[in-house]
N, C-alpha and C positions, 0 to 999 in steps of 0.2 A: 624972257617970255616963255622960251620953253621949259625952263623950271618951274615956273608957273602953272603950265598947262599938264605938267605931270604930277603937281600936286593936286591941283583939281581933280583930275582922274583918279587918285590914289583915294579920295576923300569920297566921289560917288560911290568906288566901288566900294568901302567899306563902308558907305550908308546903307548901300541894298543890302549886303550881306548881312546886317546887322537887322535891314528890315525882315529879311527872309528866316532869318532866325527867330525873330518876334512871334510872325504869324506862323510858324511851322510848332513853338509853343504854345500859342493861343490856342491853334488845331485841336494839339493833343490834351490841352486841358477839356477841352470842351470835350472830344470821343471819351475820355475817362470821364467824365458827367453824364454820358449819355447811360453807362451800363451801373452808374454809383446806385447802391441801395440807400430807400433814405425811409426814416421812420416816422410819419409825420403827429404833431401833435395831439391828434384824435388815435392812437392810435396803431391805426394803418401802414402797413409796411408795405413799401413801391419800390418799382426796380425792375432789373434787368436781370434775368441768369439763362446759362445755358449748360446742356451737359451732349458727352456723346462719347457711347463704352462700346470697347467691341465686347459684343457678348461672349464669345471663343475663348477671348483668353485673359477678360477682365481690363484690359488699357486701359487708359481714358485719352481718347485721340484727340478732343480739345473739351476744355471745358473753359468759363467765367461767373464767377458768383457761384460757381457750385452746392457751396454749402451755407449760401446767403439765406435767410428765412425770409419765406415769398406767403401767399396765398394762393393754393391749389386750384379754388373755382370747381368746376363742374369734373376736373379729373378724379374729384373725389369719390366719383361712378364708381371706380374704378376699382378700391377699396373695398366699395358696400356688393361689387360684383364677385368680387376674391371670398367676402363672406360669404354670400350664397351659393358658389361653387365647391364651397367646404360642405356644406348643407347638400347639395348633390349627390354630393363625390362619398357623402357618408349615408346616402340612402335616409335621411330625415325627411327632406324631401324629394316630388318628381318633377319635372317638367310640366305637368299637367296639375301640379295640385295647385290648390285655390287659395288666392291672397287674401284676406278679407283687405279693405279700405274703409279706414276710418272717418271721420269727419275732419278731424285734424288733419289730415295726408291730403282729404282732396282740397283743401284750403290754399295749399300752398302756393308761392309763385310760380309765375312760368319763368322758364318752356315746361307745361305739362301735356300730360295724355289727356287730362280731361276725365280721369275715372270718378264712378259717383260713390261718395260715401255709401254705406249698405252692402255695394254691391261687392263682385270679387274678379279676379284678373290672374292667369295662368301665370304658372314660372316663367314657363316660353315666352308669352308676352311681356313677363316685365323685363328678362333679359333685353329683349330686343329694344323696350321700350328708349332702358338708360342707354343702349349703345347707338340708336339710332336720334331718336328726340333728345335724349338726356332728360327724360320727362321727371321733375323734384318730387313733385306727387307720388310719381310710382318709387320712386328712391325709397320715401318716407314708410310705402305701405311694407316694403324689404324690409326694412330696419324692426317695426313694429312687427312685426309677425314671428320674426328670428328671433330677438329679445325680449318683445313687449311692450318697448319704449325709446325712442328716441336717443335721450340719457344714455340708459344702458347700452342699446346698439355703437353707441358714439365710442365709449369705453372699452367696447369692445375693439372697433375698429382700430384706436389706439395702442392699446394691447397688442395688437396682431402686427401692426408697422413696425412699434420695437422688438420686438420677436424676431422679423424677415431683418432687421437691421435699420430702421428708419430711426433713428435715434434722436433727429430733429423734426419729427412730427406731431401731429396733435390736433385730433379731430372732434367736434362739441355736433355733429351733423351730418346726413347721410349723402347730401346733395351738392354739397358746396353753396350754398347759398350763403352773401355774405356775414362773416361775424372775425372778427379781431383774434379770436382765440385758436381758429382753425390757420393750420401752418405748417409750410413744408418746407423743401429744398428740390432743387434740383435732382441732383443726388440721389435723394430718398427715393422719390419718384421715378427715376431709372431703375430702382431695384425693385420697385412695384412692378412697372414694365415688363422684368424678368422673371419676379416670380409665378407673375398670374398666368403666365402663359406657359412657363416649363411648371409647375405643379398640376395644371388642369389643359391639358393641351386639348383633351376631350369637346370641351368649351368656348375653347380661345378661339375659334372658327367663326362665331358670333361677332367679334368684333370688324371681320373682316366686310360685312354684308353692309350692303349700298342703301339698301332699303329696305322697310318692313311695313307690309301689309294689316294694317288696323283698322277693323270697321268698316273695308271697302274704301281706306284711303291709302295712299303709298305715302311712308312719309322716308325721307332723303336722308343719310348721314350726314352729321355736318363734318367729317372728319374731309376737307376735299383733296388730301394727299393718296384718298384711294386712287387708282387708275392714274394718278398722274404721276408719280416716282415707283420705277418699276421695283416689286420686291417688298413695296409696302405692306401690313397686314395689320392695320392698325396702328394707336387702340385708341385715342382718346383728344378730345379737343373741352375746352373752359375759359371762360371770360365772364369778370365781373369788372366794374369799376373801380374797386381797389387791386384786381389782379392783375391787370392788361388781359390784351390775351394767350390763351396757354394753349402747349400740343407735347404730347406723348405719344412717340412715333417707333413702332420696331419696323426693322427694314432686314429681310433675306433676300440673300441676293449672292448665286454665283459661290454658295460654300459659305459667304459673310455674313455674320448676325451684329448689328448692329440695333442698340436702343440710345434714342435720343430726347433729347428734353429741352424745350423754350419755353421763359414763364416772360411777362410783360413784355410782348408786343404791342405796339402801340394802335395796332390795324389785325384783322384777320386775313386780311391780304400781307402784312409785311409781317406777320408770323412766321405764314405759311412761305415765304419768301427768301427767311432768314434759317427756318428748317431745310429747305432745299439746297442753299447755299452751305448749309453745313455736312449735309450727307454726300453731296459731292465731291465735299473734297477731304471727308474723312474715309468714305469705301473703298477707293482706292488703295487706304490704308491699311485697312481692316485685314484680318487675318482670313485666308480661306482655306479652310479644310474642318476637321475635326474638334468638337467643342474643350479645350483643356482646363476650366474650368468647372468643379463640380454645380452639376444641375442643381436649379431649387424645385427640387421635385419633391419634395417631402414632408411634411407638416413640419411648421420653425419649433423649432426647442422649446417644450413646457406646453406646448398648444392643447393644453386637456381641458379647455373652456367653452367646448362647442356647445350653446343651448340647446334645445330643442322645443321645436315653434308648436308651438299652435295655430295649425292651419286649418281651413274646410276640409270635412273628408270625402273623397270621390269615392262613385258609387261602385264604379268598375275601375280597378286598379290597372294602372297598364306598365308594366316592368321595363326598364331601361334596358338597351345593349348596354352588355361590359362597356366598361373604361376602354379610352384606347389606351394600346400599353407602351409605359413612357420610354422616352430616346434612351436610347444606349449612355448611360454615363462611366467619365471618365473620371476617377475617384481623383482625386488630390488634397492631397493632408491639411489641414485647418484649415479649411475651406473660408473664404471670409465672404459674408452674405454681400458685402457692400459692391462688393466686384462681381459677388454673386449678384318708314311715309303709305265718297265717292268721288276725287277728285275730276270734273270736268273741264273743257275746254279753258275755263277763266286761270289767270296767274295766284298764287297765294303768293302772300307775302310774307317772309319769316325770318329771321333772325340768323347769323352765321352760327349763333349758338345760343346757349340756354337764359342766363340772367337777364332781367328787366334792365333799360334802360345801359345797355352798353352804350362801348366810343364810337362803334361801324356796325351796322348793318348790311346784310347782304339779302339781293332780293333772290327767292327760291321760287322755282314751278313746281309742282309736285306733279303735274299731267309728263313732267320730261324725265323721269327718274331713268336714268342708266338700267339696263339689264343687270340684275348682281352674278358676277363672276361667283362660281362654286368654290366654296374655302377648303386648303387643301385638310384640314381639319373641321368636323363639325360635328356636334352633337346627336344622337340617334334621337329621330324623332316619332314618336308610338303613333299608333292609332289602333282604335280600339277591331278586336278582330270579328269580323262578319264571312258571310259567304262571298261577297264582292270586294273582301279587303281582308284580306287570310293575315295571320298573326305575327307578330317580329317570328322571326325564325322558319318560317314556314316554307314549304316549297311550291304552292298555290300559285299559280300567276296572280299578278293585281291586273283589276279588269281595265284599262284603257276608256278614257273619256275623248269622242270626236265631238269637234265641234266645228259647225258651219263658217263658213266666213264671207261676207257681201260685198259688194260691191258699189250698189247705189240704194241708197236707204236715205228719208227724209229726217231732218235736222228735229229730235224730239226735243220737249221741255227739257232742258238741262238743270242738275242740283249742282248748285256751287258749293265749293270747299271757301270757309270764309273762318272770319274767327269772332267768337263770342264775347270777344273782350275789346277793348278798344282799339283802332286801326293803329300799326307803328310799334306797336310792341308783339311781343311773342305772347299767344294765347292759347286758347282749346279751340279745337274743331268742331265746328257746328256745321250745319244744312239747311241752305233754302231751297225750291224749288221755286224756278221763273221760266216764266212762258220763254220759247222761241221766237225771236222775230228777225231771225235771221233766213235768207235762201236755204234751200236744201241743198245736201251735200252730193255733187253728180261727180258721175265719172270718177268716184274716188279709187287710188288702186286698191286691186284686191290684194287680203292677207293669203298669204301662205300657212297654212298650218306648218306648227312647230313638232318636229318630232320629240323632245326631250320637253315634256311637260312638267310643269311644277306643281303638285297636289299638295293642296294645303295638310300638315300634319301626316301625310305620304314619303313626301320624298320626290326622286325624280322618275318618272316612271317612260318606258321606252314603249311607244306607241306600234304594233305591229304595223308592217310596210303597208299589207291591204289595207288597213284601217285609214291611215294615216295618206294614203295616195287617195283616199276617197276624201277624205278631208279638205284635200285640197281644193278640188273641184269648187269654184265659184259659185252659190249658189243663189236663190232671192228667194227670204223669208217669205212665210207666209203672211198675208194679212188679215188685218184683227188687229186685237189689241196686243200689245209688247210690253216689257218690260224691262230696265236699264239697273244696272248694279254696279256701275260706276267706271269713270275713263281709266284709262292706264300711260303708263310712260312707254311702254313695252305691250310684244305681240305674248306676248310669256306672261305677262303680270294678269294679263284680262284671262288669256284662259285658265292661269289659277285661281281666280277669282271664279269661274264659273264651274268647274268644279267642285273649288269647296263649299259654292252654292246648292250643286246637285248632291252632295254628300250629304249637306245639312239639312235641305227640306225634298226629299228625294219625291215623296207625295204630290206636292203644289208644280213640282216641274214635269214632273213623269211623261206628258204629253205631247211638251214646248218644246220647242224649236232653238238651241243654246247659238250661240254665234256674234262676232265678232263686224267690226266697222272702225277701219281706217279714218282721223278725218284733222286736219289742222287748223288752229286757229295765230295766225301770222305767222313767225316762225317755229311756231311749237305744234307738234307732233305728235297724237296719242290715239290710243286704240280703245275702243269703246266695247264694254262686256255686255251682252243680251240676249233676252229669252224672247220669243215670237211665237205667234200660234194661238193664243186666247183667244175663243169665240166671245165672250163678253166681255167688258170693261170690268164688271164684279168678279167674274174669274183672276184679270189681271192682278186687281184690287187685293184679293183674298191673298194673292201668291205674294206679295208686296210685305203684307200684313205678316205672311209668316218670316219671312226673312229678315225683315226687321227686329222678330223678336231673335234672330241669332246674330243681332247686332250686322245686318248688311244694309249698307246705304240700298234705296229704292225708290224707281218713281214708274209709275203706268201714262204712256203714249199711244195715240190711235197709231197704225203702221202702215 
């Protein structure tokens, strides 16, 4: 019996061992399916990759699929932003010159801006537009303006990857909107990462900003690793249904440069999740000190292809600051490139990112936009010189804008931020205006004026103490008729907005009453921009009328 019972024993135990062996094979078949690239009959290339270089001294601290060919998606901004930075940086064009937009460009899928054929759209703004919206439209009017065409800008694009060392890329489009032919790697794309930022660092400040002021709307980044991994500064987020979704992330931090890369995530939540998880426990790793790697500061080899656009010509030309001038490099012999958002009270609903009909959706407020942190880099931004606004260079003081701020002010008509295209997808910004039929807003607290104002096209301008201590004082608009130019996520968003109101129609306001109002709708939290003081309703009217034409959301309320 007892040898019996040791045989029994002898026999469970190597059933488990045997089963534990099964399923620990199963395991692993399945996690190696989860990262397998597969190229499906239409097609389409799916998959998983990841990359992560210390920038310092080229390693590669972990990578998978590296050099798997993926689809890009909307990182392809990124590209079409590195050309126009070339455009810049070579004085073709400025900041301020004029895009035309075609009919074809504003045709395009969302996520767009919404620009109208005809019309035209600032450098500045379309910067800001791909790094904050990823807007395809304004991609398309970049491309067309620099080249001429679509085609050729594409070509070029290409061109330009194999140059920096992208050797498995290949671009047919400005935007990344889907097509079979456009295709990357991992890889590649880390060395985009690096060179658009160490060649144009002037620039590269741009990508760091939370939000961008459009038309009186704040629209949000979709990049959401700002603010939430210390050190991050960009640059780029993509997702299409053949892509998953994608993130191109540079991280400094503590001496360490870090650029990383996830392409097909399955969620914008388990992207940005599996990005996290990977800078954690690569920085540690990371090198900290001095970059030993030679910078891509340079135009890539053969680069004697730069078009020249044909753009609107401005009337009054406004001269760029210099370049800033680039890091200290650290020479090392064959350098190899590869190493080398009138938004109101109401919620908008928008898309974690750009293409129609992704796998997740994320709901956005644009009334709650974060304050944007100042990039430790950022491009000089002109404004034309006046007596109230003396000239780059100048030693004039710039004159200071106060503005009132309330306390108890009654709930006016509100314009809603909505979209013009059908609910559930990503569209263009439109505006209704609807009655209130809500309570008035009591006792709300009062704003604080901010010393460190944000002037549209200015800059940051530092408010003199007297000025600024009178500012504060609590005050109650006059009554009459008022005027609203749209809510804000911030006490800083609304009074930039109300100055580069009084900048633009300096006439229609000269006499009103500029000022600010606190007010929440559930848990969201926004700051209301407004003029006060109009004896007549046709007064307000008139003042409505002109800001409109400088493209500002507006609506007139008795007060």
């Amino acid at each position: 019996m007892r040898a019996g019972i040791a045989v029994l024993a002898v026999s469970l135990l190597s059933a488990g061992v045997a089963d534990a062996a099964s399923k620990k094979k199963k395991s692993t078949r399945s996690a190696s399916s989860v990262s397998r690239t597969t190229t499906s009959s239409s097609g389409w290339k799916r998959g998983y990759a990841d990359i992560v270089i210390d920038a310092n001294t080229g390693r590669v601290l972990h990578q998978d699929n590296a050099d798997t060919v993926l689809h890009p998606a909307s990182i392809t901004k990124v590209m079409t932003l590195y050309l126009l930075f070339e455009q810049l940086d070579a004085r073709k064009l400025r900041l301020d010159s004029q895009l035309k937009v075609s009919s074809y460009a504003a045709r395009q899928q969302p996520s767009k801006l919404g620009v109208k054929a005809g019309s035209t759209i600032e450098v500045e703004d379309a910067i800001q537009a791909l790094v904050t919206r990823s807007a395809n439209d304004v991609a398309v009017v970049i491309a067309e303006n620099i080249s001429g065409s679509v085609p050729e800008f594409a070509r070029l694009m290409t061109r330009r990857a194999h140059q920096l060392g992208m050797t498995r890329t290949n671009y047919v489009n400005p935007n990344g909107l889907p097509d079979q032919r456009q295709v990357t790697t991992a890889r590649d794309l880390a060395t985009l990462g690096r060179a658009i930022q160490e060649r144009f660092p002037s620039y590269y400040g741009y990508f760091e900003k939370r939000s961008f002021q459009y038309r009186g709307v704040a629209i949000r980044n979709h990049n959401r690793l700002l603010g939430r991994v210390e050190g991050v500064d960009g640059i780029k987020t993509g997702d299409t249904n053949a892509s998953g979704f994608n993130l191109l992330t540079s991280v400094k931090r503590d001496g360490r440069y870090v650029i990383a890369v996830v392409l097909g995530g399955k969620s914008g939540a388990s992207r940005d999740n599996r990005m996290v998880a990977l800078l954690s426990d690569a920085l540690p790793r990371a090198y900290s000190g001095r970059q030993m790697v030679a910078r891509m500061n340079r135009a890539p080899v053969d680069a004697d292809d730069l078009p020249t656009p044909a753009v609107v010509a401005v009337a009054a030309p406004k001269p760029l600051a210099p370049p800033a001038i680039a890091p200290e490099e650290v020479p090392v012999p064959l350098a190899n490139p590869r190493l080398a958002m009138a938004s109101a009270a109401g919620e908008m609903p928008s898309s974690e990112d750009e293409e129609v009909a992704v796998v997740e959706e994320d709901q956005l407020t644009t009334a709650s936009v974060p304050v944007p942190l100042a990039a430790p880099t950022r491009p000089a931004v002109v404004a034309s010189a006046s007596a109230d606004n003396p000239a780059v260079g100048s030693v004039a003081p710039i004159v200071p804008v106060t503005v009132k701020t309330v306390a108890v002010v009654a709930r006016p008509s509100k314009p809603t931020a909505s979209f013009s295209n059908q609910p559930g997808i990503l569209g263009t910004l439109a505006f209704s205006s609807a009655q209130s039929d809500g309570p008035s807003v009591k006792n709300a607290p009062a704003q604080k004026a901010i010393k460190p104002v944000q002037v549209a096209s200015v800059g940051q301008v530092e408010i003199p103490r007297q000025d600024a201590e009178a500012a504060e004082k609590t005050v109650t608009p006059r009554s009459g008729w008022a005027i609203q130019i749209g809510a804000f996520g911030s006490e800083a968003d609304a009074r930039a907005q109300i100055a580069k109101a009084q900048q633009k129609v300096p006439s229609a306001l000269a006499k009103v009453d500029p000022y600010t109002e606190e007010a929440t709708k559930g848990s969201t939290r926004f700051v209301r921009a407004r003029f006060a003081g109009f004896d007549a309703e046709s007064a307000a009217r008139k003042a409505c009328m002109a800001l409109k034409r400088q493209d500002f959301g507006c609506m007139v309320f008795r007060n």
